[in-house]
N, C-alpha and C positions, 0 to 999 in steps of 0.2 A: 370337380367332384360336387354332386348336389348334394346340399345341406340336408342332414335326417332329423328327424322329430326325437326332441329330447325325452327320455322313459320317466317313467314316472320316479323309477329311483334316481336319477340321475337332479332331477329334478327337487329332489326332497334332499338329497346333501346340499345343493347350493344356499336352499333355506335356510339349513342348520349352519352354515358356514357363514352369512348373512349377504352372500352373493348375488348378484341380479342374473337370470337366465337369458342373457343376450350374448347373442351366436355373432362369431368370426365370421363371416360372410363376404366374396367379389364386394366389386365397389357396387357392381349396377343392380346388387340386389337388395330388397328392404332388412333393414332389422327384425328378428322376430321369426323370419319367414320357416326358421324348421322347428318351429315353437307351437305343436297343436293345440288344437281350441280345451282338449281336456286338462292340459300339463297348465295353461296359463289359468286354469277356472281352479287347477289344485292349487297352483302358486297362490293366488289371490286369496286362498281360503286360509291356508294355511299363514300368512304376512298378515289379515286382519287380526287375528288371533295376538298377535303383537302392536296392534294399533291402540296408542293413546287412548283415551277415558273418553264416551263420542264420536270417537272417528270413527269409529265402525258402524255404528248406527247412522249416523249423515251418509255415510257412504253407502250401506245397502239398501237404504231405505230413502235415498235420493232427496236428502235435506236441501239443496240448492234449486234455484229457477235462475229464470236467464232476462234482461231487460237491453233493448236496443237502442244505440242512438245513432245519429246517422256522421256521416264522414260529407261535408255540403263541400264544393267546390265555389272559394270567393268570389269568379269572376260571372257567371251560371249558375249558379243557387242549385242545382245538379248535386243529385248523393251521388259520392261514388260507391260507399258504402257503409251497411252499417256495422259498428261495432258489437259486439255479444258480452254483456257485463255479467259476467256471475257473482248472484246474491244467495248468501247463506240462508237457511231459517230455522235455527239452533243459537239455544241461547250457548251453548259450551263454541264456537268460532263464532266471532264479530262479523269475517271477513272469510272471502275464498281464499284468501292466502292463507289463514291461519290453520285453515282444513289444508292445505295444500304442505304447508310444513308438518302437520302433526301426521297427516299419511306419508310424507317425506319420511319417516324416519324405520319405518316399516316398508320400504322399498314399495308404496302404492299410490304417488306420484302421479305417474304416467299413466295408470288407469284411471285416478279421478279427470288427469288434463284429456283425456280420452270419450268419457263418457261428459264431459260436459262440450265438446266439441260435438258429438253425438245430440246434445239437446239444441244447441244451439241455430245448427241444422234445420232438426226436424219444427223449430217452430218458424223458422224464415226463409222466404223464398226466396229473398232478393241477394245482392252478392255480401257480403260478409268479411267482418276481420274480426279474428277470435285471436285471443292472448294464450301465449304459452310462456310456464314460469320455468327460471334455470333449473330448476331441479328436475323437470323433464327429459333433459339431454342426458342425465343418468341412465336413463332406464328403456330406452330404444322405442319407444311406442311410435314417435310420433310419423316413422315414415312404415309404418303398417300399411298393410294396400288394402287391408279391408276398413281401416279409419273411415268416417263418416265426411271428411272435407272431400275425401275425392269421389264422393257420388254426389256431392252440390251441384246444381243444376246451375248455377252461377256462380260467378270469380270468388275467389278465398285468398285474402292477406291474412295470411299469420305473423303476429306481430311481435319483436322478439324483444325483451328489455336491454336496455343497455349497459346494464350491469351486469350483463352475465360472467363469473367470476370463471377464473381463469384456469381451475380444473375442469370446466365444463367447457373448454374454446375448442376445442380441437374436436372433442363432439356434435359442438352446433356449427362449427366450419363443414363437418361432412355431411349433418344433415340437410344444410338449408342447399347444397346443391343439391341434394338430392329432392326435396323441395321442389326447389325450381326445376327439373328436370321432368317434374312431373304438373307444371305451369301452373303454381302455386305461384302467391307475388307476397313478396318480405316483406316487411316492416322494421325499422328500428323505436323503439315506445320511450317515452320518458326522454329523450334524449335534454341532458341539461339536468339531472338532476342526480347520478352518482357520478359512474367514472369520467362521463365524457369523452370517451376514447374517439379522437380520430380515426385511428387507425383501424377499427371495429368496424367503423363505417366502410372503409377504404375493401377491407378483404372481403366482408358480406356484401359488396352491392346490394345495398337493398334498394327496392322500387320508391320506398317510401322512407322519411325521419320524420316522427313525430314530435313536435319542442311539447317539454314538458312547460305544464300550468307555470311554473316559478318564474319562466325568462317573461309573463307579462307583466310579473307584477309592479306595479307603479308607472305601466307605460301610456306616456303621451306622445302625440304626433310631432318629431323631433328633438326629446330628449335624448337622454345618454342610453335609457332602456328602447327607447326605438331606435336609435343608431345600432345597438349590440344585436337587436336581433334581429334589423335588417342586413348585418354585416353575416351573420349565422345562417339564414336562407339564402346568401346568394354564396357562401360556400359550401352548400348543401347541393344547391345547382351544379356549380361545378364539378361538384362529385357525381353527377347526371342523375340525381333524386331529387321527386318531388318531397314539398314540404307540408305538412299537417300542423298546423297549430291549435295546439291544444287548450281546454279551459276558457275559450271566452265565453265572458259571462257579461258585459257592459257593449253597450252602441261604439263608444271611445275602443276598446280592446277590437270590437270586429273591423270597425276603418287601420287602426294600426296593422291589424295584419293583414288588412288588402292591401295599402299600403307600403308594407315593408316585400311584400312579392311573395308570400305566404300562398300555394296553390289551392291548402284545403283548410276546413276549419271546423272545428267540433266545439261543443260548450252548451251551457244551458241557454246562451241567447239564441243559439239557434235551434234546439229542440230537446228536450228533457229527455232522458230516459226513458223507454214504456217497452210492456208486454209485445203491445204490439208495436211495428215501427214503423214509430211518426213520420208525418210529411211536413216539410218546411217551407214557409210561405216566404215568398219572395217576390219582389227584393222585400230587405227588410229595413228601411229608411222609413 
């Protein structure tokens, strides 16, 4: 049976009830899909209406920019890609996460992780890996077919934290096939700094684990912090993902993680942040 477009009344109880209007749907079909473009622009209007002190104004009036950094491969000085950082610019959110929970609580989430995906896009040409926060798998947006990642004219890693809490497992287990299905390439982010979960790893195959900045810190060429997390990349291997290490910032940090068998590597030693996104000079000895 094909999915029909929700009516506008139907639409307006789930608000009032504080429910998200995401449709039961086949597996092979996206979320969203019998959700017309006018029922989601009433949703939306009607949930800002409930958005914290700010977050309505950040949000319609597009308080955030986006800055790049690149994703350099150790062995080839080669981006594979770059990251997309979203920066607020309101003094009421510090951070895009903080905008990211304050629309979280008014179910408008997954339209801001939407339209900053959308900007991320339209300012880079090259291939890409955008973040997406748990709170997204709530609210069905992210495998939309009119999303802005799948008209990128090059590859898109969405990158997934590894913390995602475990009311949300079972919805980001079925999106990220769905994801992949549509030759998207995963990420795991932060790995090494909440749960840890092997098993996270094990069910998502992701293409990529990112170590978080923590596991460098105080490493030297054959300490106990360079044994730990060269013992960490080659069971990352064996799980057949590559590795990204995160946070170098020192010459000492970038050899460790060539090093320790580390495939890719991000940090300010290798290139800042920028509107536009940077090129990295190589080698960098």
């Amino acid at each position: 049976m094909s999915p029909r477009a929700l009516t506008e009344a139907e639409l307006r109880r789930l608000i009032e009830t504080g429910q998200q209007p995401v449709l039961t749907l086949p597996p092979s079909m996206p979320a969203f899909a019998g959700v017309t473009a006018d029922a989601s622009a009433a949703f939306a209007a009607e949930a800002l209406e409930r958005a914290p002190p700010g977050a309505r104004e950040a949000f319609e009036q597009q308080l955030f920019s986006m800055v790049y950094q690149p994703i350099v491969n150790l062995k080839t000085g080669r981006i594979l890609a770059y990251e997309a950082l979203a920066r607020t610019q309101t003094p009421h959110f510090p951070n895009i996460l903080s905008l990211f929970d304050a629309l979280g609580t008014c179910g408008m989430a997954g339209q801001l992780g939407r339209g900053l995906r959308k900007l991320a896009t339209k300012n880079c040409a090259y291939p890409l890996s955008i973040n997406v926060v748990p709170s997204e798998f709530a609210e069905g947006w992210l495998v939309r077919p009119d999303d802005a990642v799948f008209f990128h004219r090059q590859s898109v890693i969405l990158e997934l934290t590894e913390s995602v809490p475990l009311e949300y497992y079972d919805r980001c287990f079925e999106m990220v096939e769905e994801m992949r299905r549509r030759s998207l390439r995963i990420a795991i982010d932060d790995f090494g700094s909440g749960y840890s979960n092997l098993k996270y790893i094990s069910d998502l195959r992701p293409d990529l684990v990112k170590l978080d900045r923590k596991l460098l810190a105080g490493i030297k060429p054959g300490n106990r912090v360079f044994r730990l997390l060269k013992s960490i990349v080659t069971m990352i291997h064996e799980m057949e993902a590559k590795v990204v290490t995160e946070g170098i910032e020192t010459i000492v940090e970038f050899h460790s993680a060539q090093e320790c068998g580390s495939d890719y590597g991000q940090g300010y030693f290798l290139a800042m942040p920028a509107a536009q996104p940077p090129t990295v000079p190589w080698p960098l000895d």
